[in-house]
C-alpha positions in Angstrom: 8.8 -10.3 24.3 11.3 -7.8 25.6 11.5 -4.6 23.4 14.6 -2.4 24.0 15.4 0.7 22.5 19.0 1.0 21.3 18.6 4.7 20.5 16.2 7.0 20.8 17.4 10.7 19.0 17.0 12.2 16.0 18.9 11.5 12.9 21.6 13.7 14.2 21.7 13.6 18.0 24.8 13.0 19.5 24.0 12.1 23.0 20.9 9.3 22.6 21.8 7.1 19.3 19.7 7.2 16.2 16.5 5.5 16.9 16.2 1.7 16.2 14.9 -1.2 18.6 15.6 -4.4 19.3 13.0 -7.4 19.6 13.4 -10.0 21.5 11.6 -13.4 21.9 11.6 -17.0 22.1 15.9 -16.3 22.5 15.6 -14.3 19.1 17.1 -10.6 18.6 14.8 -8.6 15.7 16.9 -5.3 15.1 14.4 -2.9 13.7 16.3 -0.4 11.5 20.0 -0.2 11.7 21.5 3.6 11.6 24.7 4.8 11.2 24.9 4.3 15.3 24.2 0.8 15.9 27.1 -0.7 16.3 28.4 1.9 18.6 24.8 1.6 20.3 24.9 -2.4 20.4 28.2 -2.2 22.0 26.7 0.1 24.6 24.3 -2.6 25.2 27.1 -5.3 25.7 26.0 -6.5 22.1 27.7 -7.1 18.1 26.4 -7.7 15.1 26.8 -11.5 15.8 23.7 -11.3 18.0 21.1 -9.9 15.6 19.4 -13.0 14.2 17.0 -10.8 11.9 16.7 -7.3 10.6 13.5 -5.5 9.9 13.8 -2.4 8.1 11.2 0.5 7.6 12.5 3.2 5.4 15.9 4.2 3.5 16.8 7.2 5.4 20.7 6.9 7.1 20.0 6.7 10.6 17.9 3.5 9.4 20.3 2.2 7.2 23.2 3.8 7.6 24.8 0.6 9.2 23.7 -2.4 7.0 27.0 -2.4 5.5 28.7 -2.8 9.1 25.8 -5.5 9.7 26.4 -7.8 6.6 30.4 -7.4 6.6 30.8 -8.4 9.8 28.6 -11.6 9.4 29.8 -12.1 5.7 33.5 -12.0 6.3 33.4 -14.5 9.6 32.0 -16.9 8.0 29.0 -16.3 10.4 25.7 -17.7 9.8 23.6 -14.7 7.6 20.6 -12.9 10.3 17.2 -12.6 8.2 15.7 -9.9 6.3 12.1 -8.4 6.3 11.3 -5.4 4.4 8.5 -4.1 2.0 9.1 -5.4 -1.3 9.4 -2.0 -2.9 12.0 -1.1 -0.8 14.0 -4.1 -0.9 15.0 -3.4 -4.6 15.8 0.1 -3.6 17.9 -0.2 -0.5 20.3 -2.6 -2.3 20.1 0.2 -5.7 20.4 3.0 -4.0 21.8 2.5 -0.5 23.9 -0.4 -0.3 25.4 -1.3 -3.9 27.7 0.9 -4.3 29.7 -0.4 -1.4 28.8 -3.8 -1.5 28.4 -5.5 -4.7 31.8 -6.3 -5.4 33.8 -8.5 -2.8 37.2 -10.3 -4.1 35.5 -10.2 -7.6 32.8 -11.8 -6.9 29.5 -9.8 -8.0 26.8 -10.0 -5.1 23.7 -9.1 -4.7 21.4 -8.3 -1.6 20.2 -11.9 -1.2 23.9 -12.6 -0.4 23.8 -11.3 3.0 21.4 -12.9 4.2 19.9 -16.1 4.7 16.4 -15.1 3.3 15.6 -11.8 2.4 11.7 -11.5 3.3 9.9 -9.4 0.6 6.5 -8.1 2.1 3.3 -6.3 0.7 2.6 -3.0 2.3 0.6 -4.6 5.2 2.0 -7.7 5.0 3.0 -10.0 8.5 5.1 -11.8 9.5 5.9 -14.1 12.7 9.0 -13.3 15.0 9.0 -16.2 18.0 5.8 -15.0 20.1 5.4 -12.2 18.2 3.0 -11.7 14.6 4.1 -8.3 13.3 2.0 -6.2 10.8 3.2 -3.9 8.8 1.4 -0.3 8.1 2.5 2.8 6.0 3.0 6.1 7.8 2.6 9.6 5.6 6.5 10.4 6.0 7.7 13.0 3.3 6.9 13.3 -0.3 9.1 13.0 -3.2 7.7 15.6 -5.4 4.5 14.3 -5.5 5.1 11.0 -4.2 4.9 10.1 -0.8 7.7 8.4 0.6 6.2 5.7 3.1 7.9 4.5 6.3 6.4 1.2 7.3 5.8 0.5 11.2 5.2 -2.5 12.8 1.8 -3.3 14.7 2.7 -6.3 17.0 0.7 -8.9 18.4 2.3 -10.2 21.4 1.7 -13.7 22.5 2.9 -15.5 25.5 6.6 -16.8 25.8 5.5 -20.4 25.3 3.4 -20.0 21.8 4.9 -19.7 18.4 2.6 -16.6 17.0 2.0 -18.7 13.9 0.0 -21.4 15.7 -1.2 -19.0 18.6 -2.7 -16.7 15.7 -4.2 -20.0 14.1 -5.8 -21.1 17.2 -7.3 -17.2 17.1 -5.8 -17.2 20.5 -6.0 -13.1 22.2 -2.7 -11.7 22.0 -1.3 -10.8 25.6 -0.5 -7.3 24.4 -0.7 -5.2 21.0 2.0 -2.9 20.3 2.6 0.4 17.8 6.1 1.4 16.6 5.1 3.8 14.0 9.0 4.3 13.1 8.9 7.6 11.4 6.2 9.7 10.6 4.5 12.8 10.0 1.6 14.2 12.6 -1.0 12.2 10.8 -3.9 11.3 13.5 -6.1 10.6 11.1 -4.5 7.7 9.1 -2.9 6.4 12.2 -6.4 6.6 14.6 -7.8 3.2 14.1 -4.0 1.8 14.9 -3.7 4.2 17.9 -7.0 3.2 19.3 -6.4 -1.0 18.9 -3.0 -0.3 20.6 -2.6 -1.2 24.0 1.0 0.8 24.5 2.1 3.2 21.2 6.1 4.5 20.6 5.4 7.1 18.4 8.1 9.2 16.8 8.1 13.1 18.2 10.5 16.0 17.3 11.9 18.4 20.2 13.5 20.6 17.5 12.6 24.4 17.8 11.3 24.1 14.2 9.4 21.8 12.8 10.7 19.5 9.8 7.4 18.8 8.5 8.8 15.5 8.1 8.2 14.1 11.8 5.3 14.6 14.2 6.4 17.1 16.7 5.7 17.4 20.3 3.3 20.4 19.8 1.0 18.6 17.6 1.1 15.8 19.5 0.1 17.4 22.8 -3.2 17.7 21.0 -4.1 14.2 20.8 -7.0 12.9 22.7 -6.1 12.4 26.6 -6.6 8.6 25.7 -4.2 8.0 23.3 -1.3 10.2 24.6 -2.0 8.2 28.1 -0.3 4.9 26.4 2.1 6.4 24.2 5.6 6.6 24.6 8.1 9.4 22.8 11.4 8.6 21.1 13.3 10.2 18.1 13.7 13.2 19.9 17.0 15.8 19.8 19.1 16.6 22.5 18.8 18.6 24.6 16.5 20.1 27.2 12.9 17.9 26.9 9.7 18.7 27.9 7.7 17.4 30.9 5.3 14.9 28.8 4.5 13.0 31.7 2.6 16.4 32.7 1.6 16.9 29.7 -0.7 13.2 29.7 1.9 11.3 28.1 3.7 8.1 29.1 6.8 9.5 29.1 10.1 10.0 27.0 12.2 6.8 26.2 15.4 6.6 27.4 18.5 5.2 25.3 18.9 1.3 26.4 15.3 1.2 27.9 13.8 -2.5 27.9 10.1 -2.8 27.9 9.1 -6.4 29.0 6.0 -7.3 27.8 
């Protein structure tokens, strides 16, 4: 599996892309979360929506979904075969109600609906999995804001990755060891607790961290995240970050910062 990170900035940056990923495996291309950016990012990358073969989303916020509709037109208008979808169930009804519809439900007169985009839209419990080539990929809910008193989940991915020449689905049915276990906690609050048993089965974490001055409340920031446990912050790597000046978090015990267009091979 080769993981590379189209962007790595905050919702707003303009230097490093918004921060979605890119799977690969077995000659697959996941995209996890597509902003606003990606298809300037993709292009960066020598890439176009004609290469994504599936789409994992985790949240509703724009620099996640912000380029969906630039996603499905471009397939749906070539006459291009349709990438897949996976996405919490709960938020599959309300990124087509209250992100994509209003742009995308009527084409030539013809009412749509999201199904139409793709070639299976992939509706999954809160901790569901599902398989991606080598990879099995859990899903987990991260504490990221609250709606008045509701919280407002994003869902990372936990990854099990298997070797190259296994299909997860029978490498997990033959309870074979994964090679490597990965964390993308996509966005989330500074929430050690919740996240601790995930951060200690992890072999290599990219966790979400704000540079800003001020804290959101809505994003772990650096500060907090200095305090982890030497252990943890030794495997995990920062993205979502703003511009600007960044700390030294390889001094600081951490992994390091992820630059924009990094691969990870794993």
């Amino acid at each position: 599996m080769k993981l590379t990170f189209v962007g790595v900035g905050s919702a707003f940056s303009l230097e490093s892309f918004q921060s979605n990923m890119l799977i690969e495996s077995r000659g697959s291309r996941l995209l996890v979360d597509c902003g606003g950016d990606a298809r300037f990012a993709l292009n960066r990358l020598g890439l176009g929506a004609k290469d994504i073969d599936a789409l994992y989303v985790s949240h509703l916020h724009a620099d996640h979904v912000g380029g969906i509709e630039w996603l499905c037109f471009s397939r749906y208008f070539t006459n291009s075969s349709r990438p897949e979808l996976f996405i919490n169930n709960r938020l599959a009804e309300l990124l087509w109600e209250q992100s994509l519809r209003g742009g995308m439900a009527s084409i030539q007169e013809r009412v749509v609906e999201l199904d139409d985009f793709f070639a299976t839209v992939h509706r999954l419990p809160a901790n569901g999995i599902f398989d991606f080539g080598s990879v099995r990929c859990q899903l987990f809910s991260t504490v990221h804001y609250y709606d008045g008193y509701e919280l407002v989940p994003s869902y990372g991915l936990l990854l099990d990755v298997y070797p190259e020449d296994l299909e997860a689905a029978s490498a997990a049915a033959r309870d074979t060891t994964p090679s490597r276990r990965v964390m993308l906690t996509t966005d989330t609050q500074f929430c050690p607790t919740q996240l601790r048993d995930f951060y200690t089965s992890a072999d290599i974490i990219f966790q979400d961290c704000e540079t800003s001055t001020w804290k959101s409340g809505i994003h772990a920031h650096y500060e907090d995240l200095c305090g982890l446990p030497d252990e943890i912050r030794a495997k995990m790597w920062l993205y979502h970050y703003s511009d600007g000046a960044l700390p030294d978090a390889v001094a600081a015990g951490f992994a390091g910062f992820v630059s924009q267009g990094q691969t990870f091979d794993f």
